[in-house]
N, C-alpha and C positions, 0 to 999 in steps of 0.2 A: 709639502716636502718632496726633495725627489726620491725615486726609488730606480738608482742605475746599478745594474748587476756588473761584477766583474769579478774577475780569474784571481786577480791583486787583492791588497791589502786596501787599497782604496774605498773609502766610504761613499754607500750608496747616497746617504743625505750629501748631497750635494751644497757647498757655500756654509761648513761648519756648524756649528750647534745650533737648530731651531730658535734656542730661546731666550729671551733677556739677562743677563747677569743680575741675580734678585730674585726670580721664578727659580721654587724650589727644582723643575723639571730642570734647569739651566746645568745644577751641581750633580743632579741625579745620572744626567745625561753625560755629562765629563766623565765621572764615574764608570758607567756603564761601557763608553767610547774604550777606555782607557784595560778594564775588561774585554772585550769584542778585541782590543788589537794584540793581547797578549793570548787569547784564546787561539787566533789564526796565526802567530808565531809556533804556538807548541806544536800544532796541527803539523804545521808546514814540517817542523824540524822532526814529526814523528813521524811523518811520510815518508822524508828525505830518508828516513832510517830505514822505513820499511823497505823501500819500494827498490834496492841493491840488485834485486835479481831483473831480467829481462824479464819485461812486461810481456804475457800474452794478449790475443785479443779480449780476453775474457775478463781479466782480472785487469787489463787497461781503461776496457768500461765500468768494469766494479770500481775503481779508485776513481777516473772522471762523475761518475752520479755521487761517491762520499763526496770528494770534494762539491762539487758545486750545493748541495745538499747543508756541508757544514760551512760552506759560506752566508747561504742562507739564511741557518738557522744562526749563525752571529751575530749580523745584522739585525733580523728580528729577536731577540734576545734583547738585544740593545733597544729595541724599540718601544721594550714594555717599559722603559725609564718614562717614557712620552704620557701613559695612561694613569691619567690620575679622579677621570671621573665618567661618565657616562659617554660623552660626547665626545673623550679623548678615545675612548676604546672605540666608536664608531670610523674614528678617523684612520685609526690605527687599524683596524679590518677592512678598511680603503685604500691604504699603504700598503697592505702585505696584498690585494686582491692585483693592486698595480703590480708590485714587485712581482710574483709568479707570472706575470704577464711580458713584462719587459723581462724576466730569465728569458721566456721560450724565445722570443726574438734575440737577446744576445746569442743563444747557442746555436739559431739556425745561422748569426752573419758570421759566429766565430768559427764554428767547429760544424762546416758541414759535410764534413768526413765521417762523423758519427752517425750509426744507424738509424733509423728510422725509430724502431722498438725503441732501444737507448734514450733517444731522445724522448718518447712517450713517456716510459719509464722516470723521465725523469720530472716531467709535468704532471705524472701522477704522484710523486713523493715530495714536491712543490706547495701542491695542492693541501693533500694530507698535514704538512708541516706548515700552513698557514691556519688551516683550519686548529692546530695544536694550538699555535700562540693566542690565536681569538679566544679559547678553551681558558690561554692561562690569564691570559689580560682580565677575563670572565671574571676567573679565581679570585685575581688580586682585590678586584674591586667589591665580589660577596663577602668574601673573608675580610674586609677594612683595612689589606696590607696597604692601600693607597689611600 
């Protein structure tokens, strides 16, 4: 699967849903899609609310690391619809290790006006937030929710 990062709405799995129509991941997955774009809607429009005042430097980095952050983690969120048995969850800690990898390079070709730190910063809460989903994909599968 792909895993392309972007500023949009735009889904990282590239060429639509993974899976067969018939594979329960298939319905799990629409599901989960359909979740993840109403997730980046509220986001969007509570930003739009926030963000009225003039942005300082400070607090334009604080809102650039949430968002790409809560782009992230919607996408991966979505991606736990994918794990349903051991060999899903390794694939799926392979997708998220790509994804953190293709952010750092979309943010160096997009935004290389952002600082240095900033962008560190944001490779390390990347990181941390990849390492969470593997934690829950873990979950899913000790506890039988899959």
């Amino acid at each position: 699967m792909s895993a392309a990062p972007r500023w949009s709405h735009r889904d990282p799995v590239e060429g639509g849903n993974p899976f067969p129509a018939g594979d329960l991941r298939h319905t799990r997955w629409e599901e989960a899609t359909a979740h993840a774009r109403a997730a980046l809607r509220r986001y969007d429009d509570e930003s739009a609310a926030a963000s009225a005042d003039a942005p300082t430097s400070e607090s334009y980095a604080h809102r650039w690391l949430d968002l790409a952050t809560m782009r992230f983690d919607t996408w991966a969120r979505r991606g736990l619809a994918a794990v349903d048995n051991t060999l899903a969850r390794r694939e799926y800690a392979a997708w998220l290790k790509t994804y953190v990898a293709n952010w750092r390079v979309y943010v160096a070709e997009t935004c290389p006006h952002v600082a240095g730190d900033v962008r560190a910063e944001l490779a390390s809460r990347l990181q941390a937030r990849a390492e969470h989903w593997v934690d829950e994909a873990r979950h899913l599968l000790h506890n039988g929710l899959r």
